[in-house]
N, C-alpha and C positions, 0 to 999 in steps of 0.2 A: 709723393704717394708711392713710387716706386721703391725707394731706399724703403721704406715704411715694409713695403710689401714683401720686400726679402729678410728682413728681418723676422716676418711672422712665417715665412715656408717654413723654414727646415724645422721649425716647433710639432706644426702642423703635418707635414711630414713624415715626422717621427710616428705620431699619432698610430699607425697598426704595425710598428714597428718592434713591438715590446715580447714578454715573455711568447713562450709557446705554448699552445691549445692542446689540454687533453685531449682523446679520443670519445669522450663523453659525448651524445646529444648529437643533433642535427649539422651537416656543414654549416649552417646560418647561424647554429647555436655559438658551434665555436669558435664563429669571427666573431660573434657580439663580444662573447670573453675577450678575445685578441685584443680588440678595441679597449673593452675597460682595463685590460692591464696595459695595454700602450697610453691610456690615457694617463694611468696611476706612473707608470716610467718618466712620460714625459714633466709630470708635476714634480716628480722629484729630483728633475736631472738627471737623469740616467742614463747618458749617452750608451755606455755600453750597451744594455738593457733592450736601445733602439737601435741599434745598428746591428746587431747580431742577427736580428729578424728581415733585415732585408735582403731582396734577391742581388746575389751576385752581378745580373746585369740589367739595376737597378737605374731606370732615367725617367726625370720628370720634364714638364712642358718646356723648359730651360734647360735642356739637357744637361744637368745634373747628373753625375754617377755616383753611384755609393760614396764613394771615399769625399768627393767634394760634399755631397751634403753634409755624412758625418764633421767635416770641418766648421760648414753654415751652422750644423747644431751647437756645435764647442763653442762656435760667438756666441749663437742667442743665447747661450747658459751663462756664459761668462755675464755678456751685457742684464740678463731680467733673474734675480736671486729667487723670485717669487711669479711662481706662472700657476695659473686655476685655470682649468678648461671647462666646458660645459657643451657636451655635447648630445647630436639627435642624427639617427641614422635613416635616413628617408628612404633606402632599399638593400637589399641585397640581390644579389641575382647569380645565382649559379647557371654559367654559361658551360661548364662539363664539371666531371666530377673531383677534375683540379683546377680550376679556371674560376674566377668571382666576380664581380664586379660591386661595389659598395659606393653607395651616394651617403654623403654624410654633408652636416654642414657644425659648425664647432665656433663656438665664442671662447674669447682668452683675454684675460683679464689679471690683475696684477694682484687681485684680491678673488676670495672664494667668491662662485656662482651658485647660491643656495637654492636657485629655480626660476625657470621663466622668467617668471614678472620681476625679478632683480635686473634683467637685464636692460632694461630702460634706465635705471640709475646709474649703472656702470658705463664707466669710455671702453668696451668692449671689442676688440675687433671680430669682425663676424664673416667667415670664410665658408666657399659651398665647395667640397672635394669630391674629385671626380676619383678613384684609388683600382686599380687593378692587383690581383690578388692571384699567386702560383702555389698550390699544394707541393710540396714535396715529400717531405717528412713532416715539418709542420707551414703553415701557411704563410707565404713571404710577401712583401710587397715587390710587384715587379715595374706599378708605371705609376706615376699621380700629377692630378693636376687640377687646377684649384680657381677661384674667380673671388674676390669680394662679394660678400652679400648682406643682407641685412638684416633687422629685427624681427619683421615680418616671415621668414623664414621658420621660426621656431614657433608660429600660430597655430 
């Protein structure tokens, strides 16, 4: 379970790590964009893409730093050619006007997640991210950390 587990972080990870947020719309508005183009990053491999967006003194529950995870990412890309996400944001929470907090929880799967109810058919693994969030210029990930979770999660 463990190997298993390190295997799906730095995907997961990656996840608000993607292009940067216009100025358009609400702070909330434009971490939800964040998120769908870190999610489109991560399906596509885009290591770049995801490491450019993180905060320079980036650590997850495994104290992980930027440069180690961007490495964890380079395997999981290498090892999975084909990665679908399916994801649901269960809050945001703006703690100041550069400070976020986002619960999210995210299934990955080797094949597309066309909605909900597919995921009972899929071997999906289903993770609940805990991700803290630094405005700068554009919004970086500065902390994350994550738990296995289940099906029921996305009811």
């Amino acid at each position: 379970m463990v190997k298993s587990f390190y295997r799906i972080v730095p995907l997961i990870l990656g996840l608000l790590l993607a292009q940067g947020c216009s100025d358009d719309g609400s702070p909330e508005d434009r971490i939800r964009r964040l998120i769908d183009s870190a999610v489109q990053a991560a399906e596509d491999r885009n290591l770049d893409g995801l490491s450019d967006f993180m905060h320079p003194d980036f650590i997850d529950q495994q104290g992980n730093n930027r440069q180690q995870l961007a490495r964890l990412l380079r395997a999981y890309f290498f090892r999975h050619k084909k990665i679908h996400l399916f994801t649901r944001i269960d809050s945001i929470e703006m703690l100041s006007a550069n400070h976020a907090s986002v619960s999210l929880h995210v299934a990955m799967a080797g094949t597309v997640i066309p909605d909900v109810n597919a995921l009972s058919s899929l071997s999906a693994s289903i993770y609940r991210f805990e991700l803290q969030l630094i405005k700068q210029d554009d919004w970086l990930l500065r902390h994350a950390s994550w738990e296995p979770a289940n099906i029921r999660a996305f009811d």
